[in-house]
C-alpha positions in Angstrom: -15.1 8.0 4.4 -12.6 4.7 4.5 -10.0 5.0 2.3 -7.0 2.3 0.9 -3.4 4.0 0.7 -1.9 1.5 -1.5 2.4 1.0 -0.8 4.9 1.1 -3.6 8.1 0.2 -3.4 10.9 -1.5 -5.2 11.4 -4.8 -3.8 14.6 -5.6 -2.1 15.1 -1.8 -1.3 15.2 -2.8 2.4 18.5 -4.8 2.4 20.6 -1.6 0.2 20.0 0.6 3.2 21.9 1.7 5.9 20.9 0.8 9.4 20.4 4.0 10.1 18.5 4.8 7.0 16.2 1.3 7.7 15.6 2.4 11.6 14.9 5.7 9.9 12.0 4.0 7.6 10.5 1.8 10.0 10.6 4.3 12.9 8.8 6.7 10.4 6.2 4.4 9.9 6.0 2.9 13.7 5.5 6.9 14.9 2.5 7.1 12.0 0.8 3.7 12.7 0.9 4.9 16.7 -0.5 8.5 15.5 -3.0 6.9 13.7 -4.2 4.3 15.6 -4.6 7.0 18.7 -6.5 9.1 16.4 -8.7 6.2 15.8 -8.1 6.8 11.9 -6.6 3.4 11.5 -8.3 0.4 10.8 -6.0 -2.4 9.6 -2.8 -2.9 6.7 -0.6 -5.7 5.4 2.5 -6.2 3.8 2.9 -8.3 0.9 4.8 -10.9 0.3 7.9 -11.2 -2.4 6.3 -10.3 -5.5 8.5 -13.7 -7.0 5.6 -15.4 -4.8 2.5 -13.7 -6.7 0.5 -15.7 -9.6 -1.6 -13.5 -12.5 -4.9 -15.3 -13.2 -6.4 -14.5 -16.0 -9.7 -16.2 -17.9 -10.0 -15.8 -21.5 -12.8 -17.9 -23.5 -13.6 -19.4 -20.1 -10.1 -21.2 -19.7 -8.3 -19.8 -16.7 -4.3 -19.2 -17.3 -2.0 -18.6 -14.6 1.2 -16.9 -14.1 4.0 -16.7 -11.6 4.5 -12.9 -10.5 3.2 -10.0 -11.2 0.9 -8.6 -13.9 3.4 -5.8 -15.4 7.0 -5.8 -14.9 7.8 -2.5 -13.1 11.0 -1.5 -11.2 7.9 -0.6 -8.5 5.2 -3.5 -7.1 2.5 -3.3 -5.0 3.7 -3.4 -2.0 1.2 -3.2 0.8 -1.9 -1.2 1.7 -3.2 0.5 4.9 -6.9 1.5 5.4 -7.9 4.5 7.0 -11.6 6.2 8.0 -11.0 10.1 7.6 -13.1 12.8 7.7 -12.1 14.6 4.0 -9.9 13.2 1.0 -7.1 15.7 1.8 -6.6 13.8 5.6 -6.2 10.7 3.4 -3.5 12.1 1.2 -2.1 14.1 3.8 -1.9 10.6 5.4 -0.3 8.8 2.4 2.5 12.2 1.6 3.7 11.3 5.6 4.2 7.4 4.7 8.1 6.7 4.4 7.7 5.0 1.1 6.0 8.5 -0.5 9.6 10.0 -0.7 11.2 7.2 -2.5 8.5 5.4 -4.8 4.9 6.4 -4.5 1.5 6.2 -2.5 -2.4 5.7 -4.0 -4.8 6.8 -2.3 -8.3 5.2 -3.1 -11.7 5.7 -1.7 -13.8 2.3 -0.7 -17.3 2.1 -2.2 -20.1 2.3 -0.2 -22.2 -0.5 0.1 -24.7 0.4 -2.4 -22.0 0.4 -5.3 -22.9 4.0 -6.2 -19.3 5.4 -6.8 -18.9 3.2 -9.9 
């Protein structure tokens, strides 16, 4: 089963760290993306940019309206996702407890639909 882990974090967090606290984070993530690359669990993430850079779109009465950043303001965004193919739901949140960002702000853990469309 694939599954989306979906990164929160607050954004700017990066730059009030330490450096040791930073190579901490990153090398906590590095060591998992290795893990689970090897494992052949991984299949692909992204970062997001800024949240300052994101636009809401909404239609209402078939007129589109757009705003700059994000839908609801929250001290946490969306931050980024990684996509996984594991054998059980627990692997995935075991998965998503392990990510660095887990211990400060929070992890989502989502199952893709099939094809058919079924899960909805």
């Amino acid at each position: 089963m694939k599954y989306m882990l979906l990164i929160y974090n607050r954004p700017g967090f990066a730059e009030e760290l330490s450096e040791a606290e930073r190579d901490e984070l990153f090398g906590g993530v590095d060591a998992l993306m290795k893990e689970l690359t090897e494992s052949g669990e991984l299949i692909g993430g992204e970062a997001l940019a800024d949240p300052s850079q994101t636009k809401t779109v909404r239609v209402r009465d078939g007129v589109p309206a757009v705003t700059d950043g994000p839908y609801i303001e929250a001290k946490e965004q969306f931050a980024g996702y990684i996509m996984v193919d594991c054998e059980t739901p627990g692997r995935a949140v075991e998965i998503a407890a392990r990510w660095p960002d887990a211990k400060r702000w929070a992890m989502e853990v989502r199952p893709l639909m099939q094809q058919s469309g079924t899960e909805m």
